[in-house]
C-alpha positions as CSV (number, residue, x, y, z in Angstrom):
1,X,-48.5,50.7,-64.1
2,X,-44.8,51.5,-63.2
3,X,-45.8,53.5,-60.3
4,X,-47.7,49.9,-59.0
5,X,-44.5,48.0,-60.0
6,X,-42.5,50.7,-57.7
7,X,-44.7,50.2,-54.8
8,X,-44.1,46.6,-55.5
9,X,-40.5,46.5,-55.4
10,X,-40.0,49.1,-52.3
11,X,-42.8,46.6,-50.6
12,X,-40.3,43.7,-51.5
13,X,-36.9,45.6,-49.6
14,X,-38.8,46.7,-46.9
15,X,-40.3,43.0,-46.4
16,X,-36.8,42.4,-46.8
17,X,-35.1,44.2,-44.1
18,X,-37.5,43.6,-41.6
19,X,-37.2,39.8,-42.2
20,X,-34.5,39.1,-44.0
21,X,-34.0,37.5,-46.9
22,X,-35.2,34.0,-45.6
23,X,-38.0,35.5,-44.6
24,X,-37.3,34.7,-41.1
25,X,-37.4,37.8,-38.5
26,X,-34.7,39.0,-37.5
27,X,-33.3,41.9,-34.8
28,X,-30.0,42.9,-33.0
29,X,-29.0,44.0,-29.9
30,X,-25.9,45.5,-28.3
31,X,-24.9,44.8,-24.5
32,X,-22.2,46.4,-22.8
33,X,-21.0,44.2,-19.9
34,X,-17.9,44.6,-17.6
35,X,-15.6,41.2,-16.3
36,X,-18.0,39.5,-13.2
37,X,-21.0,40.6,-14.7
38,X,-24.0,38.3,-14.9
39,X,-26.3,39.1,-18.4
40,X,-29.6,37.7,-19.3
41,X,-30.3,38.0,-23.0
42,X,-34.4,37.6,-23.3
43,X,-36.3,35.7,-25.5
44,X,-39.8,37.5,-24.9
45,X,-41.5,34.1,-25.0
46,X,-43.1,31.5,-23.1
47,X,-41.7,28.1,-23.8
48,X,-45.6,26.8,-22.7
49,X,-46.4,28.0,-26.4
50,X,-43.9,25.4,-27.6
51,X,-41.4,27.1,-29.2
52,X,-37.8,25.2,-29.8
53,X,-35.6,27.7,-28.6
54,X,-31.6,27.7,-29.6
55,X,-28.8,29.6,-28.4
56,X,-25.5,30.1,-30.3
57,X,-22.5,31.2,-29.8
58,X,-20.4,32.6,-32.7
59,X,-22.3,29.9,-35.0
60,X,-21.8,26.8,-32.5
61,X,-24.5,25.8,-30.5
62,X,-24.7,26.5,-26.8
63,X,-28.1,25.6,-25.2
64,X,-31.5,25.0,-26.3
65,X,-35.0,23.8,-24.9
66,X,-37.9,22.3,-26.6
67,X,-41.4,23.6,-26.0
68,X,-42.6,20.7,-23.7
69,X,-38.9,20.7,-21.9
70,X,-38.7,17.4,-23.1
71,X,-34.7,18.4,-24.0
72,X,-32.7,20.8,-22.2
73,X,-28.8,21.5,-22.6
74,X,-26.3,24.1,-21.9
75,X,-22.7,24.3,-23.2
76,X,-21.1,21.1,-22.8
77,X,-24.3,19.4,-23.0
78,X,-24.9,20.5,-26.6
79,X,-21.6,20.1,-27.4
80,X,-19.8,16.9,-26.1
81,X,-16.3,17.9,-25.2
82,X,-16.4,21.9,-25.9
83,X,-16.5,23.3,-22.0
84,X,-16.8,26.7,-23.4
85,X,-18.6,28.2,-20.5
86,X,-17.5,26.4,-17.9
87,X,-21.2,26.1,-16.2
88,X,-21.7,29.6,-16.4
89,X,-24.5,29.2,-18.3
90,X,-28.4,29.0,-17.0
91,X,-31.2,28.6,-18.9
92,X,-35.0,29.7,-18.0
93,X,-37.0,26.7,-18.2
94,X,-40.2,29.2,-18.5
95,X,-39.2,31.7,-21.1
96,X,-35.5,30.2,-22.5
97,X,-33.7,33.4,-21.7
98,X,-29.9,33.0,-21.5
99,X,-27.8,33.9,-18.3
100,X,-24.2,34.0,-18.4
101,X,-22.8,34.5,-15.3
102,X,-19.1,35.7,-14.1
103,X,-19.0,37.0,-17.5
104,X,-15.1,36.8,-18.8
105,X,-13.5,38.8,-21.7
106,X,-13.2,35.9,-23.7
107,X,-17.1,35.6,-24.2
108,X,-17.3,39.0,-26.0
109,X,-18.6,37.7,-29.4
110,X,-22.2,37.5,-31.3
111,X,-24.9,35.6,-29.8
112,X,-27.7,34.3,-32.0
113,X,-31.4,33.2,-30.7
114,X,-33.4,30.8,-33.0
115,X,-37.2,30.6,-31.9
116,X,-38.5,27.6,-34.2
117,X,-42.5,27.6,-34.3
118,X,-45.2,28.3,-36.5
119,X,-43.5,31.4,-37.2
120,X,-39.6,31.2,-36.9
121,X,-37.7,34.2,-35.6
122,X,-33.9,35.1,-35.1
123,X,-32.4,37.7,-32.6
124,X,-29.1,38.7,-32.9
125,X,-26.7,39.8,-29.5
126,X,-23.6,41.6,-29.6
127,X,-22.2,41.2,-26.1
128,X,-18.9,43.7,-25.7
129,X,-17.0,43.1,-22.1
130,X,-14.4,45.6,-20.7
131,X,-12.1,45.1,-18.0
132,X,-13.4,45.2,-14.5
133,X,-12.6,48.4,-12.6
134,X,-10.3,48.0,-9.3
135,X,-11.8,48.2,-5.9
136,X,-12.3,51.9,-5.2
137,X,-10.0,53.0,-1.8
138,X,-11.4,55.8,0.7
139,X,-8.9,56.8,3.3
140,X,-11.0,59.6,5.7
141,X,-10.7,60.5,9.4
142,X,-13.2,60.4,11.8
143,X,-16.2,63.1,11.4
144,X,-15.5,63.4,7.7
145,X,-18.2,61.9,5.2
146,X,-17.9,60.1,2.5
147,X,-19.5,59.5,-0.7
148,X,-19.5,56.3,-2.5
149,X,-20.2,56.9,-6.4
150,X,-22.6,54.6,-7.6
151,X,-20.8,55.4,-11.2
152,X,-23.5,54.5,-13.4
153,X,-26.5,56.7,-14.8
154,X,-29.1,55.3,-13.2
155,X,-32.5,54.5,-14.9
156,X,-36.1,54.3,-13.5
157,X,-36.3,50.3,-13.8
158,X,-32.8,50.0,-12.0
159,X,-32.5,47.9,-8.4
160,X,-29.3,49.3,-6.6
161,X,-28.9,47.4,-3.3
162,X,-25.8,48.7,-0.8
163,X,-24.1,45.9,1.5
164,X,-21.2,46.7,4.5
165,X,-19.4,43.6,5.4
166,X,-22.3,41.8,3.6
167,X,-25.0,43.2,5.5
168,X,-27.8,44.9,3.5
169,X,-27.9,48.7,4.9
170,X,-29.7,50.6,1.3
171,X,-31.5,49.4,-1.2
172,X,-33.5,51.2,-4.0
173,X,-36.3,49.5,-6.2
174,X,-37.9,51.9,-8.5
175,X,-38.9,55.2,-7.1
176,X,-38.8,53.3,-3.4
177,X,-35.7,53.4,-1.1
178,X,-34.9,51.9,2.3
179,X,-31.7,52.7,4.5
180,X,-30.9,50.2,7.3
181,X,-33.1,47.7,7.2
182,X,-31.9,45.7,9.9
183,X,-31.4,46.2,13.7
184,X,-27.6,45.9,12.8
185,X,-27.7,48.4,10.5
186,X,-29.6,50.8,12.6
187,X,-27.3,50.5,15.6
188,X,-24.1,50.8,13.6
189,X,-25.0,53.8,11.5
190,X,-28.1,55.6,13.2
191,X,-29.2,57.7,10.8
192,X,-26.1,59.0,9.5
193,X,-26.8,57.3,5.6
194,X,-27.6,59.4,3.1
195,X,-29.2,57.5,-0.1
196,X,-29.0,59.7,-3.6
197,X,-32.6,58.9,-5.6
198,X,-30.9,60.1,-8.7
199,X,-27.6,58.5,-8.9
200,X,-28.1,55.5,-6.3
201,X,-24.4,57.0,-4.4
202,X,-24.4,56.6,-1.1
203,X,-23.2,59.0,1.7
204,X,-22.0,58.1,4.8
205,X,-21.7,61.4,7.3
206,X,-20.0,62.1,10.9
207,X,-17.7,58.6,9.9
208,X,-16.2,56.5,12.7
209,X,-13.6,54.1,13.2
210,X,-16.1,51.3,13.1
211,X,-17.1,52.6,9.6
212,X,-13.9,50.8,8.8
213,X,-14.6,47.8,5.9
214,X,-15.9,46.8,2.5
215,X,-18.6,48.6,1.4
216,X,-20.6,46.3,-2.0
217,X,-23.0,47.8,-4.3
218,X,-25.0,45.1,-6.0
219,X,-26.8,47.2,-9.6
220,X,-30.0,45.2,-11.5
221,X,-30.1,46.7,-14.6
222,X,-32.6,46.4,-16.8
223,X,-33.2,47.3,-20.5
224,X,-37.1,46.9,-21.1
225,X,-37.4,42.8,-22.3
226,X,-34.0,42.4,-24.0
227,X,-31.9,41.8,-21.5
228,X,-30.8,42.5,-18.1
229,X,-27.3,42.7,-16.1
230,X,-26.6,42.1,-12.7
231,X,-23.2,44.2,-11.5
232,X,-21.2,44.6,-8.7
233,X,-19.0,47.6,-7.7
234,X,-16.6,47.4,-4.4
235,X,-15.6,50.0,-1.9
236,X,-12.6,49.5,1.1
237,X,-13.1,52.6,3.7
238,X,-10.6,53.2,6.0
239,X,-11.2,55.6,9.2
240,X,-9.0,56.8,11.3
241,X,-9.1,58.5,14.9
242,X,-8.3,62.3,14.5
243,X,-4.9,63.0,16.8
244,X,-5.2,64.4,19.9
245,X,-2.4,66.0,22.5
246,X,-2.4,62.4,24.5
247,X,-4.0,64.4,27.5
248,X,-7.8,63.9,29.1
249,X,-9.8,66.8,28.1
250,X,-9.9,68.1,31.5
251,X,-5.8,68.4,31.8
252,X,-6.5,69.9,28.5
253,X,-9.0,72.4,29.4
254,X,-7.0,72.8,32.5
255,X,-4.0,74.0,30.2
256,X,-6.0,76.3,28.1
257,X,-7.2,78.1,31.8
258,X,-3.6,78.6,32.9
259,X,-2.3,79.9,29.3
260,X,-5.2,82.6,29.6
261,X,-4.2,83.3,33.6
262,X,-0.4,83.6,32.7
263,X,-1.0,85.9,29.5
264,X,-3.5,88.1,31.5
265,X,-0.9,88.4,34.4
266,X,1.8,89.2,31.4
267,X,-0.6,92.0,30.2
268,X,-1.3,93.1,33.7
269,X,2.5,93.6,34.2
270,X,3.2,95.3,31.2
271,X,0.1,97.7,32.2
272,X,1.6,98.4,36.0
273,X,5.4,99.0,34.8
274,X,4.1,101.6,32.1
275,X,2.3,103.4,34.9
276,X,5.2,103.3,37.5
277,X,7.3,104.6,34.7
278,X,4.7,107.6,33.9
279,X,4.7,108.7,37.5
280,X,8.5,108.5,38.0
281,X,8.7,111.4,35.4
């Protein structure tokens, strides 16, 4: 009997904890997210199955959809007056994920998701943002290389995409990877892009003035259904020309052939005034 009404009453807490007290599910996750950031929280639903889905934002409302998309609103919209967002806020008319775009410090903060059906559910969000780091300066001369650091840890699921002056020059998508995939791209770096599989860094080799610019890398990443964030990193390259003597290279060449005539005439001086001095004595 009391070992019954111990199973009973461990059953009870664990019931507890998985769905909380009201006996609605609950769950939490943690996102990291820099300044400019776009982050998707997911719902892991389809709104076809008519679920009421309801954002909030440290307990105030800030979107929601109804199962037959028969209401929709986002931030000011659900809130007459509040402008919290900004319109920085989309919602998925298919699934009612949650995208916050341009991300700011201010919207660091708990996020709540209420999925009202014939089971109600509750995720929690924790969404931390840190300062976003300052354009990353490369200074190199020509015929150096140079390595831009992706600066993440790159996982499987992860899209990095590589842009120069806007133009798409590397991209990887899974375990595939393409460099230059544009005629642009192939006549301004001809094969001299080095794509890393395991960190998503990018080297450029044999640089040359025309290297010269800013350098984007766009990063999708993804953490299984619960959310996703877009980032952006930025590079500024500067090449320079090497310094030369201001002479063509044939004056220069010529140069280098009278230096080796004089200092062979020098030696062959030095050689005849030792032998006249030898025979004298």
């Amino acid at each position: 009997m009391i070992m019954k009404l111990a199973f009973n009453v461990l059953a009870v807490v664990w019931y507890s904890l998985e769905h909380g007290l009201s006996g609605v599910y609950t769950d939490k996750v943690s996102v990291l997210a820099v300044e400019g950031d776009s982050v998707t929280l997911h719902t892991g639903v389809e709104t076809k199955n008519q679920e009421d889905i309801i954002w909030y934002f440290s307990g105030v409302r800030i979107a929601q959809i109804s199962g037959d998309l028969s209401y929709i609103c986002t931030d000011v919209q659900c809130n007459e007056g509040t402008e919290r967002f900004r319109d920085r806020l989309n919602l998925d008319n298919q699934t009612g994920s949650l995208t916050i775009t341009n991300i700011t410090n201010t919207d660091s903060g708990e996020y709540k998701l209420k999925i009202i059906s014939s089971s109600d559910s509750e995720k929690n969000f924790s969404i931390s943002v840190t300062d976003v780091p300052a354009t990353e300066l490369y200074e190199k001369k020509e015929g150096e290389s140079v390595s831009l650091d992706a600066g993440v840890i790159k996982s499987p699921n992860d899209v990095m995409m590589w842009y120069f002056n806007d133009t798409l020059i590397a991209e990887i998508t899974g375990d595939q990877s393409k460099i230059c995939t544009d005629d642009q791209c192939n006549k301004r770096f001809r094969d001299r892009l080095k794509l890393d599989h395991q960190t998503g860094s990018l080297l450029i080799t044999n640089t040359r003035i025309t290297d010269s610019g800013e350098y984007k890398l766009k990063i999708i990443i993804i953490s299984s259904s619960k959310f996703s964030i877009t980032r952006v990193r930025r590079f500024s390259v500067s090449v320079t020309a090497v310094p030369d003597s201001g002479l063509p290279a044939a004056a220069v060449a010529g140069v280098v052939v009278v230096a080796v005539l004089l200092v062979a005439a020098v030696a062959a001086g030095v050689v005849y005034r030792n032998r006249r001095g030898l025979s004298v004595l």
